[in-house]
C-alpha positions as CSV (number, residue, x, y, z in Angstrom):
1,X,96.5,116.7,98.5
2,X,96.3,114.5,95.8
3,X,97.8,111.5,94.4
4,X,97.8,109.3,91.1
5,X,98.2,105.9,90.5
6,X,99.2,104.7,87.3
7,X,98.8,100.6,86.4
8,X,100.4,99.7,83.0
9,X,100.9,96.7,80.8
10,X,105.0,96.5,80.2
11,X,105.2,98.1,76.9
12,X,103.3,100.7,77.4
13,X,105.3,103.5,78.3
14,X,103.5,103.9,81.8
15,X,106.2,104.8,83.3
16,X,107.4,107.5,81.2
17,X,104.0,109.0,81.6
18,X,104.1,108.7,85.3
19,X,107.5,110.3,85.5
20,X,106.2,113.5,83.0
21,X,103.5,113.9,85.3
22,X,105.0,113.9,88.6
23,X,107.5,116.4,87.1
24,X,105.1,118.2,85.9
25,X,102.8,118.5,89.2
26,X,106.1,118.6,91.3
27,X,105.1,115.4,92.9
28,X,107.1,112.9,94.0
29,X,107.5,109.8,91.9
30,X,106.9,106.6,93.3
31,X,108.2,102.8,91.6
32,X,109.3,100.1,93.2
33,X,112.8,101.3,94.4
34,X,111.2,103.5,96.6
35,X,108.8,101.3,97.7
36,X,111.5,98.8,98.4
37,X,113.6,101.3,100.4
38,X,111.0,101.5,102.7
39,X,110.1,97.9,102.7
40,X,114.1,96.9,103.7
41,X,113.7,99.4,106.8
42,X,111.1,97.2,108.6
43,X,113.2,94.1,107.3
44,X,111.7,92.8,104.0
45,X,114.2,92.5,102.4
46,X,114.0,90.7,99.1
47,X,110.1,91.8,98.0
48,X,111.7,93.4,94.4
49,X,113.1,89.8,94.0
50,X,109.8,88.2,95.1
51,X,107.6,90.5,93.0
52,X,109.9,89.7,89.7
53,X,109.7,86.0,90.3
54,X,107.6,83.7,88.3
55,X,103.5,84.0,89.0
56,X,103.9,80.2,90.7
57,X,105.5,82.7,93.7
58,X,102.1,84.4,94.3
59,X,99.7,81.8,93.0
60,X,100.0,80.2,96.6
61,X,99.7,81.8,99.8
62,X,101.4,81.6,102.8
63,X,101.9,83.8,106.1
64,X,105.4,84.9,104.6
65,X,103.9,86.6,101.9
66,X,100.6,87.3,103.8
67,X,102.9,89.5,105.6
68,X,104.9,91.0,103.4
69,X,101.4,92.3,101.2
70,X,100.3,93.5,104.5
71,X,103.0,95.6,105.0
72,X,102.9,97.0,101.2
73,X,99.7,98.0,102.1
74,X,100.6,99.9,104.7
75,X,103.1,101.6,102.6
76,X,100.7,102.4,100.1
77,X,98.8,104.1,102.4
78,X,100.9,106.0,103.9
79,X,102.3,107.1,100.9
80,X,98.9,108.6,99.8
81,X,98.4,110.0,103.3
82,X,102.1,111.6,102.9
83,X,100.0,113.3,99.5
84,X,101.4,114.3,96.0
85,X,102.6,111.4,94.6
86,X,102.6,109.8,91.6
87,X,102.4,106.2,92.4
88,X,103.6,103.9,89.3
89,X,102.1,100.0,90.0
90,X,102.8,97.4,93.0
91,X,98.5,97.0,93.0
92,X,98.1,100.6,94.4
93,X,95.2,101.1,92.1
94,X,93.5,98.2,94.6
95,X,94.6,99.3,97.9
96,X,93.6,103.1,97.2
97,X,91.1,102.8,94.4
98,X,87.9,104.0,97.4
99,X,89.2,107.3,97.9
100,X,88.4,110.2,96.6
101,X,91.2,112.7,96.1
102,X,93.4,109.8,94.6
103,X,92.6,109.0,90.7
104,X,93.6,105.6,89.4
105,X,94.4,105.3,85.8
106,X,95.0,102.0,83.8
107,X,98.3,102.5,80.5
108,X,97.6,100.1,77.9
109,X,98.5,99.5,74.2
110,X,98.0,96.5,71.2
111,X,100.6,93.9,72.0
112,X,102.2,94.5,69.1
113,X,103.6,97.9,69.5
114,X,104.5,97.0,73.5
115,X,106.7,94.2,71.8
116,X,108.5,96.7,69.6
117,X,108.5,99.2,72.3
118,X,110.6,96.9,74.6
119,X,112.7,95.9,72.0
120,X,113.3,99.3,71.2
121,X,113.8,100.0,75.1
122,X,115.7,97.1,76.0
123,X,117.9,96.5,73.4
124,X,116.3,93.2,72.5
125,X,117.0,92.3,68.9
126,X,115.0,89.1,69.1
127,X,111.4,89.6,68.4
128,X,110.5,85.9,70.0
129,X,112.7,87.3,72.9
130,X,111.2,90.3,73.6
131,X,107.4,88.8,73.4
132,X,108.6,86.3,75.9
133,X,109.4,89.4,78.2
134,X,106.6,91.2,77.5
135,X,104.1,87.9,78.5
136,X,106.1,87.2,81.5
137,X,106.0,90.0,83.1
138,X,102.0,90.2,82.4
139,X,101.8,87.3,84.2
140,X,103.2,87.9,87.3
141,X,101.6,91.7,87.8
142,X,98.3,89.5,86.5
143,X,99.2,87.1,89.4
144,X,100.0,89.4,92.1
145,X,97.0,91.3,91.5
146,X,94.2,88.7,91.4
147,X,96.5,86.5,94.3
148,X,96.5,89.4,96.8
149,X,93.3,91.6,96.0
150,X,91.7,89.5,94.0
151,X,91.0,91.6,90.8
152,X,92.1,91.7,87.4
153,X,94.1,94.4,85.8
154,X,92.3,94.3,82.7
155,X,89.0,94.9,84.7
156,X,88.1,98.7,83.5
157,X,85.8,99.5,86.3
158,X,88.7,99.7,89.0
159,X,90.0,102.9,87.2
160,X,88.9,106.1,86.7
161,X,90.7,106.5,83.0
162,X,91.9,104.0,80.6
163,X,94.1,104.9,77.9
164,X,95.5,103.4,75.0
165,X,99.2,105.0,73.7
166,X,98.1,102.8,70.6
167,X,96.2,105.4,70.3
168,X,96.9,108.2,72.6
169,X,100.8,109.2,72.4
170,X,101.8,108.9,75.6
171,X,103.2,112.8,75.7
172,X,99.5,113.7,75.1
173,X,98.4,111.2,78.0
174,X,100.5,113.0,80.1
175,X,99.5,116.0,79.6
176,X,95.6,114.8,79.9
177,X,96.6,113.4,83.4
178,X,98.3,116.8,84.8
179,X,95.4,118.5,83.7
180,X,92.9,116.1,85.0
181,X,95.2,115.5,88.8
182,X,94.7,119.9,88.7
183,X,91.4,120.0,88.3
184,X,90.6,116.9,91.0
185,X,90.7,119.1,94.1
186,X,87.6,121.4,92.4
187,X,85.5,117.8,92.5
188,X,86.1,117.1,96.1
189,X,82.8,117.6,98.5
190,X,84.8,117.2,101.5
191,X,82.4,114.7,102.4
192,X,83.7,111.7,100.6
193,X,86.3,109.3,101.8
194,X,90.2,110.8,101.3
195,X,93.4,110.4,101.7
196,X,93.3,112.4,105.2
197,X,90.7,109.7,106.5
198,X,93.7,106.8,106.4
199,X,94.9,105.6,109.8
200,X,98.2,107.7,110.6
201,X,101.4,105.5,111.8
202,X,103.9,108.1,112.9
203,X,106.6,105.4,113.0
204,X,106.2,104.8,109.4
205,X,105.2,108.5,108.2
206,X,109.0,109.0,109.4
207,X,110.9,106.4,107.4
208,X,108.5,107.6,104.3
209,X,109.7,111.7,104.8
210,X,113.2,110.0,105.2
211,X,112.8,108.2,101.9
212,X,110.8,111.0,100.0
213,X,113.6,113.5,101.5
214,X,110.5,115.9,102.4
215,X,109.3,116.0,106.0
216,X,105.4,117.6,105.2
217,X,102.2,116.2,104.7
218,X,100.9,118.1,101.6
């Protein structure tokens, strides 16, 4: 079992990446509408909502959302332990980033094509507009991160792989990453820290094979 994370700046085209890959591998793909499904089933309700809000939201703590990262965490982990996923974002890269059979990759690119790129996407015909997007919502992933797990996602040494669809087309990173997720079970010891080691909650493996629509462990 194996899994990817993928953290990207919004422009990027992480997510298409993450979506060629987990087709690829036959993995399931994770963003935050699955996350969120299996967020509302122990009662948090609104944590999409949260997460999109301004980064005032998560530049102050409080036990609310103390216990709401406490229980994405949980997720997280249980999503790994659940194996072959493709996990896009939500700071799995920090909760999972000590394991070994899970490889955590960092989508970037020059501000100015991510700008053009969510025009492009978005139908934003407002290059002010669209900048304004992109800027917020690196802000709040920046804020989430260093609030809850206190990192930065610019910080290289968190990931295994960095790449740049400035440079790299993103079709080509994809195909790097299926390539590089097949050949990861070859570099496992056995002896290193995994996926397998993570604390099993039945209760939750349940609502995740609900979710995922697949009942085994892989």
């Amino acid at each position: 079992m194996t899994v990817l994370t993928i953290s990207r700046e919004s422009g990027s085209d992480g997510r298409h990446i993450a979506q060629v890959v987990a087709q690829a591998l036959g993995y399931h793909f994770i963003d935050k509408r699955t996350i969120e499904s299996i967020l509302i089933q122990y009662g948090f309700v609104e944590f999409d909502k949260d997460y999109e809000a301004v980064s005032s939201f998560w530049d102050r703590l409080d036990p609310r959302k103390t216990e709401l990262i406490g229980m994405l965490n949980r997720v997280l982990r249980g999503l790994a332990r659940h194996g072959h996923v493709v996990i896009l974002g939500r700071g799995s890269f920090a909760v999972l980033h000590d394991l070994a059979d899970v490889l955590n990759v960092r989508i970037k690119a020059p501000l100015p094509l991510r700008v053009k790129r969510v025009m492009q996407q978005r139908g934003i015909f407002n290059q002010d507009q669209a900048q304004a997007v992109v800027a917020d919502s690196d802000r709040v992933r920046t804020a989430f991160i260093e609030t809850f797990y206190g990192a930065h996602p610019d910080s290289t040494n968190l990931f295994d792989l960095v790449i740049d669809t400035g440079k790299v087309a993103p079709d080509l990173a994809a195909e790097w990453l299926i390539a590089a997720m097949r050949a990861l079970p070859g570099k496992l010891t056995g002896l290193e820290p995994g996926t397998r080691t993570l604390e099993a909650d039945s209760v939750l493996a349940v609502a995740i094979a609900a979710t995922l629509k697949c009942e085994t462990e892989h």
